[in-house]
C-alpha positions in Angstrom: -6.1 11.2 -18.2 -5.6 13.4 -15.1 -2.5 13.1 -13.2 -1.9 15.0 -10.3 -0.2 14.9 -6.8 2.2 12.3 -5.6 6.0 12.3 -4.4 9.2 13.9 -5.2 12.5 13.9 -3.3 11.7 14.7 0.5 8.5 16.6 -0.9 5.1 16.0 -1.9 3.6 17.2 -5.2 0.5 20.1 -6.0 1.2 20.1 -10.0 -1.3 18.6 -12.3 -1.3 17.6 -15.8 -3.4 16.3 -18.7 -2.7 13.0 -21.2 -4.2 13.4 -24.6 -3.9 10.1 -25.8 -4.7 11.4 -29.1 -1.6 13.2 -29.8 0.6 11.6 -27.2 1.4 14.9 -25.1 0.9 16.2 -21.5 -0.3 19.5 -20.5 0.3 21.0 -16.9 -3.2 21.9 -15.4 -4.0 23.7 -12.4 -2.8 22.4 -8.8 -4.4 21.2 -6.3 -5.0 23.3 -3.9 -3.0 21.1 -0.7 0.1 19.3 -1.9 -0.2 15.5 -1.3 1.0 12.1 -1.9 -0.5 8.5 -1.4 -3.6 9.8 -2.0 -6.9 8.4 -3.7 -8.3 9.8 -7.3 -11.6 8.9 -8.1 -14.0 10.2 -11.7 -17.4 11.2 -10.7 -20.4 10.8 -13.0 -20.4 14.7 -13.4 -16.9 14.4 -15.2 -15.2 15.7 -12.1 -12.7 14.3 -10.2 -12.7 13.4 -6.2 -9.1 13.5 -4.7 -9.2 12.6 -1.3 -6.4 12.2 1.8 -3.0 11.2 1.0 -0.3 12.9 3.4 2.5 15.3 3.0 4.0 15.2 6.4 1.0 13.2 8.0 -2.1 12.0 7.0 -4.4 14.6 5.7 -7.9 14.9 5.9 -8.9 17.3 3.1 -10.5 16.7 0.0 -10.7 18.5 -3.6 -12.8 17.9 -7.0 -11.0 19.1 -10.2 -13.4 20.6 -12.3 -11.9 19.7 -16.2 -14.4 22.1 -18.1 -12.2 24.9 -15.9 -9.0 23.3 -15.3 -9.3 24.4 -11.9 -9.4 22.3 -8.0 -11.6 23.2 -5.0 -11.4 22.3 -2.2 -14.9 20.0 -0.7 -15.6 18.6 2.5 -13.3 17.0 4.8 -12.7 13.5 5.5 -14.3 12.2 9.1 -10.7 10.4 9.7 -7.3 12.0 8.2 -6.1 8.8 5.7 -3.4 8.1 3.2 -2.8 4.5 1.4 -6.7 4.1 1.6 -9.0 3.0 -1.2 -11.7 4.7 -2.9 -14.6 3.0 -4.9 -17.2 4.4 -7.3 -20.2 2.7 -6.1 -23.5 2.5 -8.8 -24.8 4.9 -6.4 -23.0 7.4 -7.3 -20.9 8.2 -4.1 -17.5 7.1 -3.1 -16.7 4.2 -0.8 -13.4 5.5 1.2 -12.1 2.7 3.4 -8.8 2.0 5.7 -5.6 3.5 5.2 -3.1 5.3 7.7 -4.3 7.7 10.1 -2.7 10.8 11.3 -1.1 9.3 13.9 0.3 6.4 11.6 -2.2 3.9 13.2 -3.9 1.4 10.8 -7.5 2.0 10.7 -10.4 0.3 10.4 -13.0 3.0 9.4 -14.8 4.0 6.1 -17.2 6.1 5.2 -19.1 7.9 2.0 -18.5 11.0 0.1 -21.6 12.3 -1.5 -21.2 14.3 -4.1 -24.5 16.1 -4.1 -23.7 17.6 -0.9 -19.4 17.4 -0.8 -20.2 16.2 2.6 -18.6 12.5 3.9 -20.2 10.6 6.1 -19.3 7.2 8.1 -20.4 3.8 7.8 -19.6 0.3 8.6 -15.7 -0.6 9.7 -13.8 -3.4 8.0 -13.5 -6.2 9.8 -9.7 -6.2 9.9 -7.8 -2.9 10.2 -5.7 -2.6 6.9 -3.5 -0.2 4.2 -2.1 -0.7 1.2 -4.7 -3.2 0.4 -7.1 -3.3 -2.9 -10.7 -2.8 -3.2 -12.6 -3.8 -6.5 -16.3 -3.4 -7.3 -18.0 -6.5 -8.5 -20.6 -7.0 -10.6 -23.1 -7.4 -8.0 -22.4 -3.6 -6.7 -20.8 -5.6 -3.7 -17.2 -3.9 -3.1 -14.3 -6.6 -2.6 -11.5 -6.0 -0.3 -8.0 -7.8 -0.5 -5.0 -8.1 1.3 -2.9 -5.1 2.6 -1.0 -4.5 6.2 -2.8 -4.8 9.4 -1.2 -4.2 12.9 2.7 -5.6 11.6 1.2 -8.2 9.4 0.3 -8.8 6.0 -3.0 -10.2 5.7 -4.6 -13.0 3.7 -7.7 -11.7 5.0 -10.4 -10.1 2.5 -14.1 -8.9 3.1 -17.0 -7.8 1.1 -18.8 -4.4 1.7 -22.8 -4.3 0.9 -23.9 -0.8 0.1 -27.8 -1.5 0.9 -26.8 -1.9 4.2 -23.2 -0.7 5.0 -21.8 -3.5 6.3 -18.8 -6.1 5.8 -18.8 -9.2 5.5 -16.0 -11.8 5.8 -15.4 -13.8 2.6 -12.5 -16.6 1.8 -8.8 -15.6 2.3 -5.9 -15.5 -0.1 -4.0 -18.4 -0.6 -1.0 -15.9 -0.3 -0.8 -13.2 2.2 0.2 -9.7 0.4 0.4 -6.5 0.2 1.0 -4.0 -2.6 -0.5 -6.1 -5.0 -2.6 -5.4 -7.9 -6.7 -6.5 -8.2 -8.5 -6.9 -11.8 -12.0 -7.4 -12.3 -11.8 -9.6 -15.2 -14.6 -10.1 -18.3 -15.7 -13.6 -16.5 -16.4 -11.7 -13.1 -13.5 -13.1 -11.3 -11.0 -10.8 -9.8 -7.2 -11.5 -10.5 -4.9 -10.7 -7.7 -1.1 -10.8 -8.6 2.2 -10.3 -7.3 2.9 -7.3 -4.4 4.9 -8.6 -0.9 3.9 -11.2 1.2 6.2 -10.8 4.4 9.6 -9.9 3.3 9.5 -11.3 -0.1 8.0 -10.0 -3.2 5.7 -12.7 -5.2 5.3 -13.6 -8.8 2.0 -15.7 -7.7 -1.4 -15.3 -8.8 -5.4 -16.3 -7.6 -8.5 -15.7 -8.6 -11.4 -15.0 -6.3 -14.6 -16.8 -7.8 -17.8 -14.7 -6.2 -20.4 -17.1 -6.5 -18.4 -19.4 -4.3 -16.3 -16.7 -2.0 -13.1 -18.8 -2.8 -9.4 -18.4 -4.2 -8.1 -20.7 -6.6 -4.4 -20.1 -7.8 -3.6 -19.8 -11.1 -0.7 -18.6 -13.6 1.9 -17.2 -12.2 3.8 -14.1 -13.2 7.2 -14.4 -14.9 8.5 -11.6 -12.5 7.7 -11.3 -9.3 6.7 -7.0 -8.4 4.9 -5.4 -6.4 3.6 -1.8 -6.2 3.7 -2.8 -10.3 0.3 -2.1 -12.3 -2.7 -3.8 -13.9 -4.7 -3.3 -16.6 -7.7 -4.7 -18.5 -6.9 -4.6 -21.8 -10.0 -4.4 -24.5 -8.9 -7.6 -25.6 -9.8 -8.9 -22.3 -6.5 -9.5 -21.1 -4.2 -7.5 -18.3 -1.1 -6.1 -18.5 1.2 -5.9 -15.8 3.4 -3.6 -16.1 6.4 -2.5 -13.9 6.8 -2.4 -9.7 9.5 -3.2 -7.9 11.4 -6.4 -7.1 14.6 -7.0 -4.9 16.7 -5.1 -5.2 16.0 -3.7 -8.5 13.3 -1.7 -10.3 11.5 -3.9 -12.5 11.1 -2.4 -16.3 9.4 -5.7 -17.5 5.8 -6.2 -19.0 3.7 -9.5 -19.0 0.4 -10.1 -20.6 -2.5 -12.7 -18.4 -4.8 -14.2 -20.3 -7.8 -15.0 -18.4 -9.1 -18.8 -18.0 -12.7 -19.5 -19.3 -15.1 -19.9 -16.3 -14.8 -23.8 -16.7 -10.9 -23.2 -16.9 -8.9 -23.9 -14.1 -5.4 -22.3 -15.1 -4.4 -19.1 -16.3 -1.8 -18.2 -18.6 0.6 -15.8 -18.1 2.2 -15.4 -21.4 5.7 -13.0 -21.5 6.0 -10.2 -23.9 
């Protein structure tokens, strides 16, 4: 696992460093060529990895691949619009869906576009419907990319939208039953994408939906035992997700919760504590 960039102090980060899960250790790696922070990392099918905007002082518009046979960064082409607290999506095509996020002059955009990696070159496509950061983005099993949540001009949004590759556009598709931001999304073995916890207005939830594609609707179901946000998810190989972590208020939340997911003929969820 490849860690590299993010926030220290007043700074942002250029170290880099490497997880062998094998033996438990981390080994520092070359940097990144422009130091950076709420940034995007994405794995390409060659084995390299895309890093892409993220700020130091503003948003930045660079991009770099990290080569792991060399343990070296260089730098590729440049954003069309400087972002940070974007998303980025592996489509089945191959390239990366970039989409929303701050802009350099801390507006909330709208715009997306598609790195290629053949060519390192970006290139823009259709704009989400709704302006939005901070928000998730999840690629379903029909190679349509989900959208969910995030701030948009002071707000947070209940608002999520679909993005169709074969013709780069959005699509409006049912809203959250609770507006949030910060939140976690989980493609799930049935399909479904989990959505949990992050803030909705100036409280930080504990509730849980699941967004059913065949229908384009939310249903609620198990709710965490702690609310967090800017906490993280993961698919376990038992089919479950572990939520680990975030933040609550006021205090840092060390906790860790295990969802089991409902069968497609199941209406609740089971959020089980550990």
């Amino acid at each position: 696992m490849l860690v590299a960039g993010g926030d220290f102090g007043s700074g942002s980060l250029s170290s880099a460093e490497l997880y062998d899960p094998a033996t438990g250790t981390w080994t520092v790696t070359g940097s990144l060529n422009t130091a950076r922070t709420e940034h995007t990392a994405t794995l390409l099918p060659s084995g390299k990895v895309l890093v892409a905007g993220g700020r130091d002082l503003v948003a930045s518009a660079t991009a770099e691949l990290y080569d792991p046979l060399s343990g070296t960064w260089t730098t590729t082409g440049d954003l069309n619009t400087a972002r940070n607290l974007h998303t980025a999506s592996l489509l089945p095509n191959g390239m990366v869906l970039v989409a929303g996020g701050f802009d350099s002059d801390l507006n909330i955009s709208a715009s997306a576009e598609l790195y290629q990696p053949a060519s390192g070159t970006w290139t823009v496509t259709g704009s989400l419907n709704t302006a939005r950061v901070a928000h998730t983005a999840t690629l379903l099993p029909n190679s349509i990319t989900l959208v969910t949540g995030g701030l948009g001009d002071g707000n947070v949004l209940p608002t999520t939208e679909l993005y169709d590759s074969a013709s780069g556009t959005w699509t409006i598709t049912g809203s959250l039953n609770t507006a949030r931001v910060q939140h976690t999304a989980t493609l799930l073995p049935n399909g479904m994408v989990l959505v949990a916890g992050g803030n909705s207005d100036s409280n930080v939830s504990a509730s849980a939906e699941l967004y059913d594609r065949t229908r384009g609707t939310w249903t609620l179901t198990g709710s965490l035992n702690s609310a967090r946000t800017q906490h993280t998810a993961t698919l376990l190989l038992t089919g479950m997700v572990l939520a680990a972590g975030g933040e609550d208020v006021p205090p840092i939340n060390t906790s860790a919760e295990l969802y089991s997911a409902p069968s497609l003929k199941s209406a609740k969820g089971v959020s089980p504590h550990y």
